[in-house]
C-alpha positions as CSV (number, residue, x, y, z in Angstrom):
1,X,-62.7,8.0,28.4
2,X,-61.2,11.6,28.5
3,X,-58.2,10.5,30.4
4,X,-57.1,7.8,28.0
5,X,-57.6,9.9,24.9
6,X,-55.9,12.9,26.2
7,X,-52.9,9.9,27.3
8,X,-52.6,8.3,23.8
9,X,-52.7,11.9,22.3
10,X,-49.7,12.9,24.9
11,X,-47.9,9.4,24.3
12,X,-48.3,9.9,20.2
13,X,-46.9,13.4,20.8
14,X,-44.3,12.3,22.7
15,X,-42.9,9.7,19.9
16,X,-42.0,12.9,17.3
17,X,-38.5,14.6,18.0
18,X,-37.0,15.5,20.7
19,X,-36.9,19.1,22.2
20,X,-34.6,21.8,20.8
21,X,-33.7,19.2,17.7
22,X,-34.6,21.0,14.7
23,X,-35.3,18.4,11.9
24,X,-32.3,20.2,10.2
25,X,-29.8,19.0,13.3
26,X,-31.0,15.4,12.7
27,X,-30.8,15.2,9.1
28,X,-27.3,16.9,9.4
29,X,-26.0,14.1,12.1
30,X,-27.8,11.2,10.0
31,X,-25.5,12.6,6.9
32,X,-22.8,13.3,8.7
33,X,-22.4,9.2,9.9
34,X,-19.7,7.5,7.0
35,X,-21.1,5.0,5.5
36,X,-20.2,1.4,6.6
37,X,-18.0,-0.4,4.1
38,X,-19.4,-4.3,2.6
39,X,-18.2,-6.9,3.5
40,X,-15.1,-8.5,1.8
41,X,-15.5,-11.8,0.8
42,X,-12.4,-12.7,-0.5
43,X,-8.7,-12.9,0.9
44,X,-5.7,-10.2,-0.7
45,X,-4.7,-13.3,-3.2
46,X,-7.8,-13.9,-4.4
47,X,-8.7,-10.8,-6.9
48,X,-6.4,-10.3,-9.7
49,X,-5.5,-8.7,-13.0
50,X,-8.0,-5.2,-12.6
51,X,-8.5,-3.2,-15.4
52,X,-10.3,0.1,-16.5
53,X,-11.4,1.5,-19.6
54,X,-14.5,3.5,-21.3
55,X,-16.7,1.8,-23.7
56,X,-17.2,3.8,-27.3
57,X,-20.3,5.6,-25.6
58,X,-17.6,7.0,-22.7
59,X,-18.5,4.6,-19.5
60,X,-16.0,3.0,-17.5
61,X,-15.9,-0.9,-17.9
62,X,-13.8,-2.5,-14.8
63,X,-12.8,-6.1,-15.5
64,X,-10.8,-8.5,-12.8
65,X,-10.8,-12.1,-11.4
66,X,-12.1,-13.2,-8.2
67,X,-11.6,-16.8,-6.6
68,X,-14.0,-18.9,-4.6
69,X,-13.3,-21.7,-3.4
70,X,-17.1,-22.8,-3.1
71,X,-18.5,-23.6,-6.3
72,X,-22.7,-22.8,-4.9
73,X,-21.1,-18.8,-5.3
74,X,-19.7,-16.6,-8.2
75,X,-18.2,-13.5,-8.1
76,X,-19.4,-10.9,-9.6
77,X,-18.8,-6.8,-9.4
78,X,-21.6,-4.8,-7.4
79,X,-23.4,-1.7,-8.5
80,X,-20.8,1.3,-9.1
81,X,-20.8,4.5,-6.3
82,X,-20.6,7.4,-8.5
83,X,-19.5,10.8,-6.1
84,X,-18.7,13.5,-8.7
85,X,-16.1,12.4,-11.0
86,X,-14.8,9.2,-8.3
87,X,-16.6,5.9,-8.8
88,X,-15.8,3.2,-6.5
89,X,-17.2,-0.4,-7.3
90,X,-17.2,-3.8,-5.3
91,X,-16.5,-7.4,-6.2
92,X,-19.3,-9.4,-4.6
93,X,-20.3,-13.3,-3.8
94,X,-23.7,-14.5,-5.5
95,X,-25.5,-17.7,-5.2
96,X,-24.1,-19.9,-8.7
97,X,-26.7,-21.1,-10.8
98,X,-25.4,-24.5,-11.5
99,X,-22.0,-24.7,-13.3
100,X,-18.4,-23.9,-12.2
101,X,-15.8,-21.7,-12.8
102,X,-12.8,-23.3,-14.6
103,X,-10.2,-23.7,-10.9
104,X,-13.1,-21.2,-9.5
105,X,-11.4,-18.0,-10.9
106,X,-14.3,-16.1,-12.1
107,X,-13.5,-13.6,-14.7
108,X,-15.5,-10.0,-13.5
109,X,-16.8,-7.3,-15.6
110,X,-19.1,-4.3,-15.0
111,X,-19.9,-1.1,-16.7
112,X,-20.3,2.3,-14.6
113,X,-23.3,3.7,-16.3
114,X,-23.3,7.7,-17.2
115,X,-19.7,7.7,-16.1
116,X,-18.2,10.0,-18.8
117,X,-17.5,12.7,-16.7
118,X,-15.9,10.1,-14.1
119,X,-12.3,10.0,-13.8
120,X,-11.2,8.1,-11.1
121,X,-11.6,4.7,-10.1
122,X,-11.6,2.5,-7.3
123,X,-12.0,-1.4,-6.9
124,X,-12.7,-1.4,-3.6
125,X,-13.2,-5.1,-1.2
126,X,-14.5,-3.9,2.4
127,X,-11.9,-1.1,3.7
128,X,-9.0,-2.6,1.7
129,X,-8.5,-1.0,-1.7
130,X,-7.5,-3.4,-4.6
131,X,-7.1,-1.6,-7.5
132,X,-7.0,2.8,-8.3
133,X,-7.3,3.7,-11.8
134,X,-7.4,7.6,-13.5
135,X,-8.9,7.8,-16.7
136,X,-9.4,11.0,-18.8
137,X,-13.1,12.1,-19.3
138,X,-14.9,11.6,-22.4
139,X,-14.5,14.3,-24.6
């Protein structure tokens, strides 16, 4: 009875971290690892016409198009990445709810929210870039 509570309490010991790795170390590398980029779902010819301006309250609207070819998914635009005054947002694929886009272009439109002190912008699909736009704050 000792020797397997005095095991479990060695084995439940041994599952924390590992010798000599402060937990500062590991949060530093877990930081330290870029984050992946999404994955783009559409082609270089099938997002067009990106724009970017501020709403009267001072946040960044980004409107585009996006195609798909399969009418069971839209396009829409992802949640914004705010970094200091960068945003970068994302055109996406969601499941449609019944009715088409006219030839499948989907027109896109998202607002940044609290972006007034944001002044550059980036529609971004996977690692490519489609679109870069500098706007002066709100002020």
């Amino acid at each position: 009875m000792h020797r397997s509570i005095l095991l479990s309490a060695l084995l439940i010991a041994g599952c924390g971290q590992a010798a000599g790795e402060p937990a500062a170390d590991i949060a530093e590398t877990k930081a330290a690892k870029p984050k992946r980029p999404a994955y783009c779902f559409f082609k270089d010819t099938e997002t067009e016409k990106w724009s970017a301006s501020r709403d009267v309250q001072g946040n960044i609207v980004v409107k585009g198009r996006a195609f798909r070819s399969d009418p069971r998914y839209k396009a829409e635009l992802g949640a914004a990445q705010v970094s200091g005054s960068a945003a970068t947002i994302t055109p996406t694929i969601s499941q449609n709810g019944g009715y088409a886009s006219p030839d499948n272009w989907w027109e896109v439109a998202a607002t940044v929210p609290n972006s007034s002190g944001v002044t550059r912008v980036t529609v971004a699909c996977g690692k490519k870039t489609l679109a870069e736009f500098t706007l002066p704050p709100k002020g």
